[in-house]
C-alpha positions in Angstrom: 141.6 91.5 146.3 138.0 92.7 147.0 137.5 93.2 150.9 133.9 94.1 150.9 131.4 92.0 149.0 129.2 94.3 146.8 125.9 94.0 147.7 122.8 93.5 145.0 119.2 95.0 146.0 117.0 92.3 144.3 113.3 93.6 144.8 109.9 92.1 143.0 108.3 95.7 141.8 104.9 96.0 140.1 105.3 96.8 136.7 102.5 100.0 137.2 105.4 101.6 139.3 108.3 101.1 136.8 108.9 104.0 134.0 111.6 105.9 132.0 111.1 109.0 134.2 114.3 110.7 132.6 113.8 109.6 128.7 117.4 111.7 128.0 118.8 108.8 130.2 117.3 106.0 127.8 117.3 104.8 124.0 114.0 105.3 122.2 111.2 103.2 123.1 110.3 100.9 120.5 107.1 99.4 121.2 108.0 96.5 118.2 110.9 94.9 120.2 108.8 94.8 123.4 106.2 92.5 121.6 108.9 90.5 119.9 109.8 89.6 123.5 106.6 89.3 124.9 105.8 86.5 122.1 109.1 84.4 122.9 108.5 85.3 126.6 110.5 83.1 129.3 110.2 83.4 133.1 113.7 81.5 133.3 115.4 84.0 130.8 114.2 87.5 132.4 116.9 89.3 133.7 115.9 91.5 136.4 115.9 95.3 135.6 118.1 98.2 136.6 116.4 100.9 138.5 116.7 103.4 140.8 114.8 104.1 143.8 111.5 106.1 143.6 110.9 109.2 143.4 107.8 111.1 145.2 105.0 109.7 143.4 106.3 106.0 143.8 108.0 105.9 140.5 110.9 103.9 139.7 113.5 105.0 137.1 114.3 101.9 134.6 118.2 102.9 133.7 118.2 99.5 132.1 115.1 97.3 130.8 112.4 99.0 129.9 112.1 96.8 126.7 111.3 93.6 129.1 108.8 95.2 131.3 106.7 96.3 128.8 107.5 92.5 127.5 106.3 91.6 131.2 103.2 93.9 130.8 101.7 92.4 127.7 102.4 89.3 128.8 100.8 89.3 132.2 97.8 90.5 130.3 97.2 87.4 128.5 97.8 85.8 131.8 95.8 87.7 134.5 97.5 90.6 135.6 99.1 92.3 138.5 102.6 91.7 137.4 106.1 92.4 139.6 109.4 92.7 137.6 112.2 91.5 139.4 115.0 94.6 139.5 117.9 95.9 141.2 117.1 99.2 143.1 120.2 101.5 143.2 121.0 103.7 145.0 121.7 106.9 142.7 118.4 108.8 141.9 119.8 111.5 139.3 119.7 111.7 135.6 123.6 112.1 135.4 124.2 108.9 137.1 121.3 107.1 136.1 122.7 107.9 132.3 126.3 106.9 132.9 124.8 103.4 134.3 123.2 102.5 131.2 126.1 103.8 129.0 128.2 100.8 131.1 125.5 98.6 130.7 125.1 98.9 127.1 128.8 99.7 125.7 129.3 97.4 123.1 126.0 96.5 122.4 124.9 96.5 118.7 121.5 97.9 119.2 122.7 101.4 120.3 122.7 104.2 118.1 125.9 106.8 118.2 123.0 109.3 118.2 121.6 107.7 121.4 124.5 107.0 122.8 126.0 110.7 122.4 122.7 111.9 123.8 122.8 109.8 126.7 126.6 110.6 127.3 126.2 114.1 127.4 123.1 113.3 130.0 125.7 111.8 132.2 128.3 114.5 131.5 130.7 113.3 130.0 133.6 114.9 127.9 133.9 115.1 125.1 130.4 115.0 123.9 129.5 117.3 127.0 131.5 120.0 125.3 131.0 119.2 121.6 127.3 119.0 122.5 127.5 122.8 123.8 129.1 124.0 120.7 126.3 122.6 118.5 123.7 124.6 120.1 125.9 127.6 120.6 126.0 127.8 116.4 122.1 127.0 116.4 122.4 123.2 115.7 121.1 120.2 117.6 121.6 116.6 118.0 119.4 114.6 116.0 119.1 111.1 114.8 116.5 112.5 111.8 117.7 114.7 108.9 115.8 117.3 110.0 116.7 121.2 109.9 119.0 122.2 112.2 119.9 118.6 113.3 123.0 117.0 113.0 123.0 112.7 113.2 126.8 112.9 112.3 128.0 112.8 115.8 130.9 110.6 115.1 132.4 113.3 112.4 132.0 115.8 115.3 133.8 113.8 117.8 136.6 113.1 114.8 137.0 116.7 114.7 136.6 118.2 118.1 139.5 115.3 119.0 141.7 115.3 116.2 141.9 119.4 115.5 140.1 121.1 118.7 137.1 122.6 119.6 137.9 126.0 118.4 138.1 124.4 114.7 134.8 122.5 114.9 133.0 125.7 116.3 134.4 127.4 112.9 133.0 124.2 110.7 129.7 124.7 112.0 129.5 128.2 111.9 131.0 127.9 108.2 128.3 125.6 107.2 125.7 127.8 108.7 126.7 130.7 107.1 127.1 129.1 103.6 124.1 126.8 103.5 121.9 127.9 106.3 119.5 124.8 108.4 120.3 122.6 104.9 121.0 119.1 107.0 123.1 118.0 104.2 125.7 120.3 104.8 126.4 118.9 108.5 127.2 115.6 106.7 130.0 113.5 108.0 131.9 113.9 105.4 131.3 117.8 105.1 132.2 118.2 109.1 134.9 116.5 108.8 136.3 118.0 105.1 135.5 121.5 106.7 137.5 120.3 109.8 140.6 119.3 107.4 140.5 122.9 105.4 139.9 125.1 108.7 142.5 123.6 110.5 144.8 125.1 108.3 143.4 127.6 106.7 140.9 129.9 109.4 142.9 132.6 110.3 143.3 133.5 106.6 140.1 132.7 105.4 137.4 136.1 104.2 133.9 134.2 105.6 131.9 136.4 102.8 134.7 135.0 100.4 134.2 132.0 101.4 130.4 131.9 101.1 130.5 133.3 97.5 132.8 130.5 96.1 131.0 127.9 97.5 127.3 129.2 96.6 127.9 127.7 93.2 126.9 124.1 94.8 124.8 122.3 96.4 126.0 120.3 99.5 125.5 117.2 97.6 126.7 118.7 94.4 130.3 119.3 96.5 130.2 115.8 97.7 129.7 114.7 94.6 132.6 116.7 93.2 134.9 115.3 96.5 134.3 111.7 95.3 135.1 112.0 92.0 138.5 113.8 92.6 138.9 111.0 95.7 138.7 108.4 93.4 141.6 109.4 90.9 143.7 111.2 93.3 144.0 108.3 95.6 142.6 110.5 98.3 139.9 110.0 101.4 136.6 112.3 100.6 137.0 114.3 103.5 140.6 114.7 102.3 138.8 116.0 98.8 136.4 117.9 100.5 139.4 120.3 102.0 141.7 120.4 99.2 138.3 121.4 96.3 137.4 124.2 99.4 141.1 125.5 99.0 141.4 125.5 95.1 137.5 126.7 94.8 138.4 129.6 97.2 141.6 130.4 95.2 139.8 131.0 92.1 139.7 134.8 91.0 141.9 135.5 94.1 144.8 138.1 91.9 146.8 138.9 94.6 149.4 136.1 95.3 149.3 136.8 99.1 145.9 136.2 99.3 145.7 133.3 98.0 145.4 129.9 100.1 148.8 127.8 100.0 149.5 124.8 101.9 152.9 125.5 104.2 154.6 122.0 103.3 154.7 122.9 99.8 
């Protein structure tokens, strides 16, 4: 039963004073979208914003509905000017909470990017992207939703393996991948992350890292995952599942001594 009715700050603001001042706590702006709304623009279908109160210059915060003021903005042009958005002011005037507002206002929603959404998450703090995110810059790497050096877009992959295995294995797979294939963004693939996770598991506390590095020099990053989906596809196995077992038998290779050689412990 709800004993105290939860009251909703409805305020008409002028667009001039409404901004993304935190852009970590916000999806990309795409200017497109806003003039796809301004075009089939509605008074009767404008959902009021989210934002928080301002800050010392007067500014509000949009958490949520930056798309439609903009929208509001062109619109008004055509019509005159001097435009007020309606919104609802919270109360909360920090990045962290601002961010975890329009995670809950846009869970589910198609339009958001795992990239964005990580991003935002670890804005708000939360776990486990707040700690996965950490490890990622510790090995030199950084969230990115373009394939550039040093970027990683597979943030799903790292989540996979952070969860499944634990964060001491998925600081190994990104040092590994480092050290074998430098800033290439190929190598911080999904698949690769997550194959790596598989074979490090298992395997790290025997593993030589120079060894390692010299066996897997031979390819390319795509020439390995390459190699993982053509043994995937007769041995009935996932990539990432290749991935692990081609690292094990590639390392093997040339390795004399029995003991040193890389065996799984179920068989």
């Amino acid at each position: 039963m709800i004993s105290k009715m939860i009251e909703i700050d409805i305020q008409y603001i002028a667009v001039k004073y409404l901004s993304v001042v935190w852009v970590q706590a916000q999806r990309p702006y795409d200017a497109n979208w806003s003039k796809k709304i301004a075009e089939d623009f509605d008074p009767d279908k404008f959902d009021p914003l989210i934002v928080t109160k301002p800050n010392g210059q007067g500014i509000y915060h949009i958490i949520e509905g930056q798309h439609r003021r903009h929208a509001l903005e062109m619109f008004d042009k055509v019509n005159g000017g001097n435009a007020q958005a309606p919104c609802r002011v919270v109360a909360d005037a920090d990045p962290a909470r601002a961010a975890e507002i329009w995670l809950g206002v846009n869970k589910g929603r198609k339009s958001v990017s795992a990239v964005h959404e990580f991003k935002v998450a670890v804005v708000a703090k939360r776990e486990p992207e707040t700690a996965i995110n950490k490890i990622v810059r510790q090995v030199g790497y950084r969230i990115s939703s373009t394939k550039a050096e040093n970027g990683i877009s597979a943030v799903t992959a790292l989540k996979i393996v952070y969860n499944r295995h634990d964060a001491v294995t998925l600081k190994c797979v990104l040092e590994a991948l480092r050290f074998i294939w430098g800033s290439d963004p190929k190598a911080v693939s999904g698949s690769m992350i997550k194959g790596f996770g598989i074979f490090l598991h298992e395997f790290h506390p025997y593993v030589e890292a120079a060894r390692l590095k010299r066996q897997m020099n031979k390819f390319s990053p795509f020439e390995f995952i390459v190699m993982a989906k053509t043994r995937s596809e007769s041995a009935l196995e996932t990539v990432d599942e290749s991935i692990a077992e081609n690292l094990r038998r590639e390392y093997n290779k040339g390795v004399k001594d029995p003991s040193r050689k890389l065996h799984h412990k179920d068989r």
